[in-house]
N, C-alpha and C positions, 0 to 999 in steps of 0.2 A: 294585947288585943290584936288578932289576928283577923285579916278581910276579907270576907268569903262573899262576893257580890255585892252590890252597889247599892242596895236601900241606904237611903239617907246618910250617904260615906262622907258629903260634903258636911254636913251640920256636926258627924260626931268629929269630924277630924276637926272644925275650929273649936268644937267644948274641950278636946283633950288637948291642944296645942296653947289655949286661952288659958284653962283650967287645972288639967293634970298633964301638965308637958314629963313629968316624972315619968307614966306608963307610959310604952314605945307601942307604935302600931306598924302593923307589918299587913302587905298585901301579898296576893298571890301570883308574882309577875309570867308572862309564859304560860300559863293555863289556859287562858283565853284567847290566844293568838289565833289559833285554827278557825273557833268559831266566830270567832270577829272579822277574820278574813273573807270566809266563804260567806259572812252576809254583807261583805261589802263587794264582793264579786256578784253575789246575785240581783242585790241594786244596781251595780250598774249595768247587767244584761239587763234587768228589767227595765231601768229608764233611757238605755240606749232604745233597744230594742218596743220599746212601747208595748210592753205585754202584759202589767197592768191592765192599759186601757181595752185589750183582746180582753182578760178574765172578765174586766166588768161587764162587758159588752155582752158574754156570752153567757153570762149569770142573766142577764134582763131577756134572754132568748131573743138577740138583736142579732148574732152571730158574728161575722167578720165586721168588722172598723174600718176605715180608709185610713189607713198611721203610712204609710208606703214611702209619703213625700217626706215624713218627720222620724221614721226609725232607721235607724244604722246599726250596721254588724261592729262586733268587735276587732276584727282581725286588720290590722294595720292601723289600727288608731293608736294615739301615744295618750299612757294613761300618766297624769302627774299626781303624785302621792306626798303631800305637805307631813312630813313625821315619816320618816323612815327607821320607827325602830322596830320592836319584834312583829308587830302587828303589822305595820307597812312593807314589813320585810316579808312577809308571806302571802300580802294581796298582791305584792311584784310577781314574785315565782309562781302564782296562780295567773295573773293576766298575762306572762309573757308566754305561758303552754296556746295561747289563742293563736298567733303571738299579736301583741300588743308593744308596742315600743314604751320602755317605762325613764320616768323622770323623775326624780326626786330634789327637796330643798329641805334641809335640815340646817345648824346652825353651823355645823360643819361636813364635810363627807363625813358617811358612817364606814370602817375602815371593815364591815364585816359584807358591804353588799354586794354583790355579783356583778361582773364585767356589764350585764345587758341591764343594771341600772343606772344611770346617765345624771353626775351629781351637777347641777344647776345653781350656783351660788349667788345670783340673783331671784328671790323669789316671786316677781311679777315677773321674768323673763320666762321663766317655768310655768307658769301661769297659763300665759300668751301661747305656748309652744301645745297644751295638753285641751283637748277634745274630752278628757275624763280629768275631774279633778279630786281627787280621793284625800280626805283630811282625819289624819293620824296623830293627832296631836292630844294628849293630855290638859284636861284642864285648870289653867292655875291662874294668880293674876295677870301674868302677862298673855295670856291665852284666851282671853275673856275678849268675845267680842273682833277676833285675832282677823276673822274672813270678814271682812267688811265689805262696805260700798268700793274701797280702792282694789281690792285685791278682784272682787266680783268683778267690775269691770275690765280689770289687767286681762280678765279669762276670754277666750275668742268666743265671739259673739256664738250664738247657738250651740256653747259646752254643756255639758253635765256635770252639776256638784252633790258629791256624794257621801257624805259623814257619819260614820260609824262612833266618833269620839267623844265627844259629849256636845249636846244642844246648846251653849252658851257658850261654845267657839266660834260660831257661826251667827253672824248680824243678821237675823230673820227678819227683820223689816228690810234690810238691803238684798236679803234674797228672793224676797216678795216681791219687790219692789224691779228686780230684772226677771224676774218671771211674768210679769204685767208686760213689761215692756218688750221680751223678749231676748234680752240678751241671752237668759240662760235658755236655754233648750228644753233642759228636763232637770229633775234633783230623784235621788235615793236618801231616805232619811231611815234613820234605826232610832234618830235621840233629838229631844225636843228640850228647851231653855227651862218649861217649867209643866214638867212629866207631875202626873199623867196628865194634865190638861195641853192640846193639841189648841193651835190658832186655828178659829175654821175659816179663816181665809184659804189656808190649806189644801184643804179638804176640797176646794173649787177646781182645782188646778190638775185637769187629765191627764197631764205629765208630771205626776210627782210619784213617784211610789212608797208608800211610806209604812213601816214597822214599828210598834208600841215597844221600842226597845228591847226588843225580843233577840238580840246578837248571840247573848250566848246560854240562850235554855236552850240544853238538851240534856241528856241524861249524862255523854261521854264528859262533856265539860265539865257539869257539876261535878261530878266524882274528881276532877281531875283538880279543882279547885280545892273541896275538901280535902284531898290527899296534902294539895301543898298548904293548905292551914295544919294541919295536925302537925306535919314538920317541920312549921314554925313553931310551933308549939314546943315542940320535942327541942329545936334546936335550942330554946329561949330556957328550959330548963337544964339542959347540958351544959349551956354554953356563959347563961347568961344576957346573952342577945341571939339575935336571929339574922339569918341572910338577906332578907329579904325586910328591912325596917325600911319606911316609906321617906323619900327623901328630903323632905322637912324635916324630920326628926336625925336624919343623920347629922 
């Protein structure tokens, strides 16, 4: 069984790991990287930047907003990217074209990332250093829950957190909960703990910019998806196994 987007991938992968751990499941790694990048770049232009709150603003025919004293450019801010692999490797190379100063924390350096990513082996120390916080991380059990109240707060008071990864990495009560208060400044969201239903605590909040999961519809992606399912496919009957079997099952 090969993975061609994320409907319900968390439930069939504990039926086949629980149930039929015999059939191997495989995803399509690197398909999605572009398009998960460039929506986690345009989060955070939009919750740096506060243009969200412009669109709404001029959709009620209110025109310009006062965001002047609460939006910031991107260029000279240091963006910190929690998961640095193919995906955070390409929101780097896109934020440093601003340029942006980029920071990463992963469990080790990644031995493929570029001189201007800046590896940070304390993970609140990365934290503390980054103005944009971008969270690349896959979700699994140690990953559940992973940005909490300690780490939210490690971040300098008025950051942006911005998660492209899955909703259930991220403690949304603890990011409410410095949104209220103020720590966080702004958040970009693409993915929410329990899709499709959205907290409308949310939904309150003029600095949040937030997407229905929508990272990587588009037409190029999908092709590019199906292309790599079908050569799992292809590999899995040539070969017997595939390149690309999901890492529980290896």
């Amino acid at each position: 069984m090969s993975r061609c987007g994320h409907l319900m991938w968390s439930k069939a992968l504990d039926v086949y790991l629980n149930i039929r751990p015999d059939i191997k499941l495989s995803n399509t790694p690197g398909a999605v990287d572009d398009a998960t990048a460039t929506t986690a770049l345009y989060l955070i232009i939009s919750a740096l930047r506060q243009f969200s709150i412009g669109e709404r603003s001029l959709r009620r025919g209110t025109w310009k907003p006062a965001v002047s004293e609460s939006a910031f450019d991107l260029t000279g801010k240091t963006l910190g990217i929690l998961g640095l692999g193919g995906i955070g490797l390409r929101i780097a190379e896109l934020a440093h074209a601003f340029p942006m100063r980029v920071v990463y924390y992963n469990r080790k350096p990644n031995p493929n990332a570029p001189e201007y990513c800046e590896y940070v082996g304390d993970v609140k120390k990365m934290l503390g250093q980054a103005d944009v916080v971008s969270v690349s991380v896959p979700l699994n059990a140690q990953t559940r829950g992973l940005v909490g109240e300690d780490y939210i707060r490690a971040m300098k008071k008025g950051a942006c957190l911005v998660n492209t990864a899955r909703g259930a990495v991220v403690d949304e009560e603890a990011m409410i909960k410095a949104l209220e208060d103020g720590h966080l400044g702004s958040i970009g969201l693409d993915v929410f703990p329990d899709e499709p239903n959205v907290n409308p605590r949310l939904l309150e909040f003029t600095n949040a910019t937030l997407l229905p999961h929508m990272g990587t519809h588009n037409q190029d992606t999908s092709r590019a998806m199906e292309v790599r399912t079908m050569q799992n496919i292809v590999d899995y009957l040539k070969t017997g196994s595939g390149k690309d079997i999901i890492p529980e099952m290896q």
